[in-house]
C-alpha positions in Angstrom: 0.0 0.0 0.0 2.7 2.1 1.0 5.0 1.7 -2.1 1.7 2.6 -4.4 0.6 5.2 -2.4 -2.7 3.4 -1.4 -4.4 4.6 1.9 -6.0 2.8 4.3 -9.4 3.7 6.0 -9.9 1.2 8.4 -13.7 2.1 8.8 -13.4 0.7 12.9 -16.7 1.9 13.7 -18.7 -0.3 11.4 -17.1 -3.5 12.3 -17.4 -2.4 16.2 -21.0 -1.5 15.3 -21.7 -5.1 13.8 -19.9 -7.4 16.4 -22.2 -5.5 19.0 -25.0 -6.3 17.3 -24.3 -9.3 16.6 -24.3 -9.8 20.5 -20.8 -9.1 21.7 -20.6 -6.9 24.8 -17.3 -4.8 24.8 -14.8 -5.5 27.4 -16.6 -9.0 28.5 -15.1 -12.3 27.1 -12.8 -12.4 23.7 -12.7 -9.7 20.9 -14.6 -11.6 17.4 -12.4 -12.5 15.4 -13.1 -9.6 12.9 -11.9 -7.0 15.4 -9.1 -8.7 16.1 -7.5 -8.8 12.2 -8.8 -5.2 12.0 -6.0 -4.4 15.1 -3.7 -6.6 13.2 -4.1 -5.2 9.8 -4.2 -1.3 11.5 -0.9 -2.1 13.4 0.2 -3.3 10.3 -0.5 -0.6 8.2 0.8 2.3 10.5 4.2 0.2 11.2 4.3 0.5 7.1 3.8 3.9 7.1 0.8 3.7 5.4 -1.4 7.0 5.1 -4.7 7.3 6.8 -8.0 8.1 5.8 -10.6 8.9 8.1 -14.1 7.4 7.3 -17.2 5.5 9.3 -19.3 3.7 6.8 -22.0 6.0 8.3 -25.2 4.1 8.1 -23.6 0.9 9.8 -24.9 2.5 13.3 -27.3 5.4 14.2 -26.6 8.6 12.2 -25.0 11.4 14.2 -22.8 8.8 15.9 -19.9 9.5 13.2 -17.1 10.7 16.0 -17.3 7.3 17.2 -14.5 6.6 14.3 -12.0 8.7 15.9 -12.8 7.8 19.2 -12.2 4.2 18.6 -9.3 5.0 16.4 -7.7 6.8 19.8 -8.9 4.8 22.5 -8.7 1.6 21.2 -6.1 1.7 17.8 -3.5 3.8 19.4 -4.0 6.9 17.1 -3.4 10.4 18.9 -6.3 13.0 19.0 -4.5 15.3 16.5 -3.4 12.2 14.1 -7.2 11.6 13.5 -8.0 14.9 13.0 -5.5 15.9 11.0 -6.8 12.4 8.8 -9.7 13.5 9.0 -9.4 17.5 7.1 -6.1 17.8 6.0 -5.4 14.2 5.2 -8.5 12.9 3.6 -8.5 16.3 1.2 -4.5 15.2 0.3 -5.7 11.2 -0.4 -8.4 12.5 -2.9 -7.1 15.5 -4.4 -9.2 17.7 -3.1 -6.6 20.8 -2.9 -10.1 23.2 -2.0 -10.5 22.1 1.1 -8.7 20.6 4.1 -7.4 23.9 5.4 -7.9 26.9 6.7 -6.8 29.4 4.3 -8.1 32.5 2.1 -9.4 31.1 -1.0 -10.5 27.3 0.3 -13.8 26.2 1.1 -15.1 27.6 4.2 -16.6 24.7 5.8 -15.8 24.4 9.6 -17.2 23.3 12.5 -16.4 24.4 16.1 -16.7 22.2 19.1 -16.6 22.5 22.6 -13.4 21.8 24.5 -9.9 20.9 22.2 -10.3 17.9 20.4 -6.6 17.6 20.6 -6.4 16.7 24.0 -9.8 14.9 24.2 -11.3 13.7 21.2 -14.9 13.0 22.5 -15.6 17.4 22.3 -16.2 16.5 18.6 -19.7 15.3 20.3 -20.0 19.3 21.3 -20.8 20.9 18.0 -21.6 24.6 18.5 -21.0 26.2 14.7 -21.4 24.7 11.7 -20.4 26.7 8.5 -20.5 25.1 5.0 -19.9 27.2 2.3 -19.0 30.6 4.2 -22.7 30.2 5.7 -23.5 29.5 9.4 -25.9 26.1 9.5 -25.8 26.0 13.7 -24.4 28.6 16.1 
């Protein structure tokens, strides 16, 4: 993946999403099988130096639940607050060419969102949306 500049996006969330509905109850008995090869192949991939992308499959679990992601990917796959987040704008806009958007600078989309608290030190304040603008117009505020 690395040496042809593939990306990985794990898409934690979904499989997480699945084995508990499947009836496994997190931190009682073994991991399935399915989230233990997703650890492997994660572990794997990072130790490569294989980029991230930052995605949910969305749709797997209730909508409005899409920071569960990152929270998986830093409480249980080792990933630091900023390293998902920076995945997630900067880094997902690099992987798919999208040079409009990603950052914050004159001439780029403006679509940001605020949240409450730093989601560098504590990912979970991406729950805390207080501003939403897409497009260089306020949606929540």
């Amino acid at each position: 993946m690395k040496q042809r500049g593939v990306a990985l996006c794990p898409t934690v969330a979904a499989g997480d999403a699945i084995s508990q509905y499947q009836g496994w109850k997190k931190g009682q008995g073994a991991e399935p099988e399915r989230i233990q090869q997703k650890r492997l192949s994660v572990q794997a991939a990072r130790k490569s130096g294989v980029q991230l992308a930052v995605g949910g499959d969305v749709g797997v679990f209730r909508h409005g639940e899409n920071s569960r992601e990152a929270e998986l990917l830093v409480q249980e796959y080792g990933f630091s607050p900023l390293e998902v987040l920076q995945g997630q704008t900067s880094g997902n806009a690099r992987i798919f060419h999208l040079l409009d958007r990603g950052r914050i600078q004159p001439g780029l989309l403006a679509d940001l969102v605020a949240v409450e608290g730093d989601p560098t030190q504590q990912i979970t304040a991406l729950r805390q949306v207080r501003l939403v603008v897409k497009g260089g117009v306020v949606y929540k505020e």
